[in-house]
C-alpha positions as CSV (number, residue, x, y, z in Angstrom):
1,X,165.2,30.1,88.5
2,X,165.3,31.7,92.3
3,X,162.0,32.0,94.2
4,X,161.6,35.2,95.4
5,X,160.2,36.0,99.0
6,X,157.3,38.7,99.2
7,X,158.8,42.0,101.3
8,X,156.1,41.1,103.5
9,X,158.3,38.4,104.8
10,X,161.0,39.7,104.8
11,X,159.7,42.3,107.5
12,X,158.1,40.2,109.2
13,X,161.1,38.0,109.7
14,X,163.4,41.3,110.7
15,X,160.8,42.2,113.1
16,X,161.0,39.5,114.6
17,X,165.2,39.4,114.7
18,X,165.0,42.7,116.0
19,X,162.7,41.8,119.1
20,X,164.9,38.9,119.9
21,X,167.9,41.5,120.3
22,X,166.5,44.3,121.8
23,X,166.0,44.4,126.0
24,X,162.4,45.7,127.2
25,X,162.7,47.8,130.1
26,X,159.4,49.4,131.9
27,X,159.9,52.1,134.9
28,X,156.8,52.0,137.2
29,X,156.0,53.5,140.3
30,X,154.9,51.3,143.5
31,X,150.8,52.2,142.2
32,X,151.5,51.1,138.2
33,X,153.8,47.9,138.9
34,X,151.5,45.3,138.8
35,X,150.5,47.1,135.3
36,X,154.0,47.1,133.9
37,X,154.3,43.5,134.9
38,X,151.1,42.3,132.9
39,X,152.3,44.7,130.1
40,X,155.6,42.8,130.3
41,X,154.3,39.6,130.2
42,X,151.7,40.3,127.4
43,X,154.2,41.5,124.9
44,X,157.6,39.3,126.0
45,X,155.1,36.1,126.8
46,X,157.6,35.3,129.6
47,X,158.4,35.9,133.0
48,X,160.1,39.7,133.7
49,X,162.6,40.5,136.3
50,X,161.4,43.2,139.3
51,X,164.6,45.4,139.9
52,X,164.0,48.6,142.1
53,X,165.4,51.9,141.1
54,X,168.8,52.8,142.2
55,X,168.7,56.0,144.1
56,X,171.9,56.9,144.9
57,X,172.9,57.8,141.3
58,X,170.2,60.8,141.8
59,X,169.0,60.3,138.7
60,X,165.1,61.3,138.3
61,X,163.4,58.4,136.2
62,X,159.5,59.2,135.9
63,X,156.9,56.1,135.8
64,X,155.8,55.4,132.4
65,X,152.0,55.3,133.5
66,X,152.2,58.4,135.3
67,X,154.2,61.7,136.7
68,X,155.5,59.8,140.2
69,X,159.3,58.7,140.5
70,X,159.5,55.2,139.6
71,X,160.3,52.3,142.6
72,X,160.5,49.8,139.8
73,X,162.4,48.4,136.9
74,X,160.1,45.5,134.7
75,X,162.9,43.9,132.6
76,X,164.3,40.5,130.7
């Protein structure tokens, strides 16, 4: 007879697939960067990359800690 897995398992071992394939990306302004980088690090556990925004593509990006135009990309 098959063993059957709990569906608690099961989630917890897509959640975990999911996170591996998905690409975290925090927009900050020059005040919150040092905020997106800790918030990185806490929820990744490694090292982020520090990218600034691009803007000749005009594209308005707002910083996810406040209203100002993010400098900043926080990525893996």
């Amino acid at each position: 007879m098959e063993k059957f897995r709990s569906p608690n398992y099961a989630t917890i071992k897509m959640k975990k697939k999911m996170k591996e394939n998905t690409q975290m990306k925090i927009f900050c302004c020059q005040e919150h960067v040092e905020l997106g980088i800790d918030v990185f690090v806490d929820e990744e556990e490694t090292f982020p990359s520090l990218n600034t925004v691009d803007n000749s593509s005009n594209l308005s990006t707002d910083c996810e800690y406040c209203q100002n135009k993010a400098a900043y990309i926080v990525s893996n």
